[in-house]
C-alpha positions in Angstrom: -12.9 30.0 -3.5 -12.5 28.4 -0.2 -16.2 30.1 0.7 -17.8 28.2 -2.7 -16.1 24.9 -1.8 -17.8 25.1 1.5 -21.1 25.5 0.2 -20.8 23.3 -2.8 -19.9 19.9 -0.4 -22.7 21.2 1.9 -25.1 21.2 -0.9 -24.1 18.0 -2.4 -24.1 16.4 1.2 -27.8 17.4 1.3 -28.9 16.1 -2.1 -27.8 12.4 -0.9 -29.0 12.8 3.1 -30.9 16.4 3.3 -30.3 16.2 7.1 -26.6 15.6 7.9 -24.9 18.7 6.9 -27.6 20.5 9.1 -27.4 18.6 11.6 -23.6 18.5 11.5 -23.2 22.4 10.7 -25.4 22.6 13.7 -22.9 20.8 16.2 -20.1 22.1 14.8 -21.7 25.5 15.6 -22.3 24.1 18.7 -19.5 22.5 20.2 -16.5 24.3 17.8 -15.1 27.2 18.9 -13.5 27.8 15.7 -16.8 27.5 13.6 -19.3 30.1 13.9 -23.0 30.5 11.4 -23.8 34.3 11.0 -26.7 35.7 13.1 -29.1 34.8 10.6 -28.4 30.8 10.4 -27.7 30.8 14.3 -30.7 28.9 14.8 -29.3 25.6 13.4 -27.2 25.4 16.7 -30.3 25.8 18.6 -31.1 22.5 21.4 -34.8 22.3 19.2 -33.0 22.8 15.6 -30.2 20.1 16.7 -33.5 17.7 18.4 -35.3 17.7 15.4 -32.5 17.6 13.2 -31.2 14.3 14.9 -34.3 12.4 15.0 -35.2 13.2 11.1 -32.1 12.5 10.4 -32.1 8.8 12.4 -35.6 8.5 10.3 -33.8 9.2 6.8 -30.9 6.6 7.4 -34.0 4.0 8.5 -36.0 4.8 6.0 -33.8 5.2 3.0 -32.4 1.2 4.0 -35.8 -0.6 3.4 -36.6 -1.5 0.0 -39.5 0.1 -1.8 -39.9 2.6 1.6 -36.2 4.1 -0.4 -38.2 4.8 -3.3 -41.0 6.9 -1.6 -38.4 9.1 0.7 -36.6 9.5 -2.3 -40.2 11.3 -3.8 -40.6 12.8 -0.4 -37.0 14.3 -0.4 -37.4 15.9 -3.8 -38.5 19.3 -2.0 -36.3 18.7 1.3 -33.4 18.0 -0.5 -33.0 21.2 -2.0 -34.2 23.0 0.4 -32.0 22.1 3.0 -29.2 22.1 0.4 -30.0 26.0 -0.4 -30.2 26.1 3.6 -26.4 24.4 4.1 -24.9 26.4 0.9 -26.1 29.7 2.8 -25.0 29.2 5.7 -21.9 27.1 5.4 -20.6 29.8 2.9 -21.1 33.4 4.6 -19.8 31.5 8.4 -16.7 31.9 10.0 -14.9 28.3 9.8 -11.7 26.6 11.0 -10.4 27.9 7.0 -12.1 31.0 6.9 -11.7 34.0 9.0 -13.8 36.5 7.0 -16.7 35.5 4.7 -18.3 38.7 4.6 -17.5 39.2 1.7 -18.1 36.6 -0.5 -21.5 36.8 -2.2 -22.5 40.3 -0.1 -24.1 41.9 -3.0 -27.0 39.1 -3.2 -27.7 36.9 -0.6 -30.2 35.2 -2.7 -27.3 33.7 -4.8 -25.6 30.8 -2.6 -29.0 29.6 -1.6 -30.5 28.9 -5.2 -26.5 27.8 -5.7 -27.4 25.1 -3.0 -30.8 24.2 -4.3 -29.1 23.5 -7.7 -26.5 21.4 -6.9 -29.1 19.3 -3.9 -31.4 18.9 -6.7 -28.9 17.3 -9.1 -26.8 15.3 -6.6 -30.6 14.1 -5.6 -31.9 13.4 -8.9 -28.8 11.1 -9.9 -29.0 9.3 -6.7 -32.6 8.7 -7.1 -32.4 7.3 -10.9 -29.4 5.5 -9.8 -31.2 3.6 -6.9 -34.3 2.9 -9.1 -32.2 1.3 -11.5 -30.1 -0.6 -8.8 -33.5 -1.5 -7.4 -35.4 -2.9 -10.6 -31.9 -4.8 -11.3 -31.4 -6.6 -7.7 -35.0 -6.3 -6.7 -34.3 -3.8 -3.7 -31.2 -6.0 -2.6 -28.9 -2.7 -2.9 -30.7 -0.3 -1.0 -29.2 -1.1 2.3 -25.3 -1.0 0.9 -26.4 1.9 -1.6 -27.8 3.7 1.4 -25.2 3.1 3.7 -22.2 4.1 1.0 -24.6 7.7 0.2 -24.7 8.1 4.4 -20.8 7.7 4.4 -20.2 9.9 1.2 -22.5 12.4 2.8 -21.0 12.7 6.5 -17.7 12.8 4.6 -18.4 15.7 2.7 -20.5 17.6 5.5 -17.6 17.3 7.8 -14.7 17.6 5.4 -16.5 21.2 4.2 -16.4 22.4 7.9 -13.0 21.2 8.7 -10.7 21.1 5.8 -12.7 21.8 2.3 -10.0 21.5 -0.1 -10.3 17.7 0.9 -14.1 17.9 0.6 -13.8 19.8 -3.1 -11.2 16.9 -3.7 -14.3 14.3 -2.7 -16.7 15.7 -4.8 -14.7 15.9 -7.7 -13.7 12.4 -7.2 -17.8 11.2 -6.6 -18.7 13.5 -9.6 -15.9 11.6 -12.2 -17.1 7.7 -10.6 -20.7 8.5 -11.2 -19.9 9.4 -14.7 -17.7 6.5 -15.4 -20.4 4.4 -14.5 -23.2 6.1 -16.0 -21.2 5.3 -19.3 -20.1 2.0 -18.6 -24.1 1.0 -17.7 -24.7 3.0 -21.2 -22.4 1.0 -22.8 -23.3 -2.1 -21.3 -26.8 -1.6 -22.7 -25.9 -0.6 -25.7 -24.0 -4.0 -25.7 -27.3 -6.0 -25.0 -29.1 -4.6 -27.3 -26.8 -5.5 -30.2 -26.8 -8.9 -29.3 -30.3 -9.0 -29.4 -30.6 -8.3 -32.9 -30.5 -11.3 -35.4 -26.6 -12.0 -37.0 -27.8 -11.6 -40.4 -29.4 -7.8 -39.6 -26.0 -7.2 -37.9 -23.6 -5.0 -39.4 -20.9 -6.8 -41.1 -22.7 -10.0 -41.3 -22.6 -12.2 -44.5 -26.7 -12.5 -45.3 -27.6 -16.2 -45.0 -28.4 -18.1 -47.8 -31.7 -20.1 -48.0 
């Protein structure tokens, strides 16, 4: 359980910045004694992987801030997204952590599964946040993107690092992001729904007494 909660914040992280849970899974490999990625995912901790990691990374944050530039890494992310989501779900799941001690076990009959788990969830944390900034964008005419993009940087550190260090916390922070992108999907649903009826003459309304001419 602990294991899926790992990869699951991981995954999400990536779908809103692909490269701070790398980049983060890679220092805590790093510089954590507690935390250590299986031989095959080893590589993130590498000087190059953590280089490359930092300065794409840097770009993202940059890139994702400027209105209209947002829009077109959001197109550009919908491959590295998952990807690195798949990446982070694999690795962060089958490592040895500060709250596990033994993941050997946990998804050892098909290593295939937590990766597509990861890709899943990155794609679908990704798509929402990319139909959500569109709308925010046609609405305030690119206003939001800096604040969107800063809150989405600060959601995704959060869960990155709560998923290394204590991810009861981080399962507690996706639940929470899951239930307040919901509400507000519904409110903006109703809210539309709202303008619309208004819209339509008071004699075509429902309930309306029809005018006498």
């Amino acid at each position: 359980m602990i294991e899926f909660l790992i990869g699951s914040s991981l995954a999400a992280s990536a779908g809103l910045n692909a490269w701070m849970p790398l980049f983060l899974l890679g220092l805590a490999d790093r510089f954590l004694p507690a935390v250590n990625l299986p031989a095959g995912w080893s590589w993130i901790g590498s000087d190059i992987a953590l280089w490359i990691l930092g300065a794409l990374l840097a770009l993202e944050i940059v890139a994702d801030k400027i209105p209209a530039l947002d829009s077109i890494n959001d197109v550009v992310q919908s491959v590295l997204r998952p990807a690195s989501g798949g990446i982070v779900f694999g690795a962060g799941a089958s490592a040895e952590t500060i709250a596990v001690d033994d993941p050997s076990a946990f998804f050892s009959q098909n290593a295939w599964v937590p990766i597509v788990t990861g890709i899943v969830i990155a794609l679908v944390v990704h798509v929402t946040k990319a139909t959500g900034r569109l709308a925010a964008n046609t609405v305030t005419g690119g206003l939001a993107a800096p604040v969107l993009s800063t809150a989405e940087d600060g959601a995704s550190f959060l869960l990155a690092a709560l998923a290394i260090i204590v991810p009861v916390l981080a399962g507690l922070l996706l639940i929470g992001l899951i239930v307040a992108v919901f509400m507000l999907f519904r409110r903006r649903r109703r809210s539309r729904g709202d303008v619309v009826v208004s819209e339509v003459p008071r004699h075509e309304q429902p309930g309306a007494a029809p005018s006498s001419r």
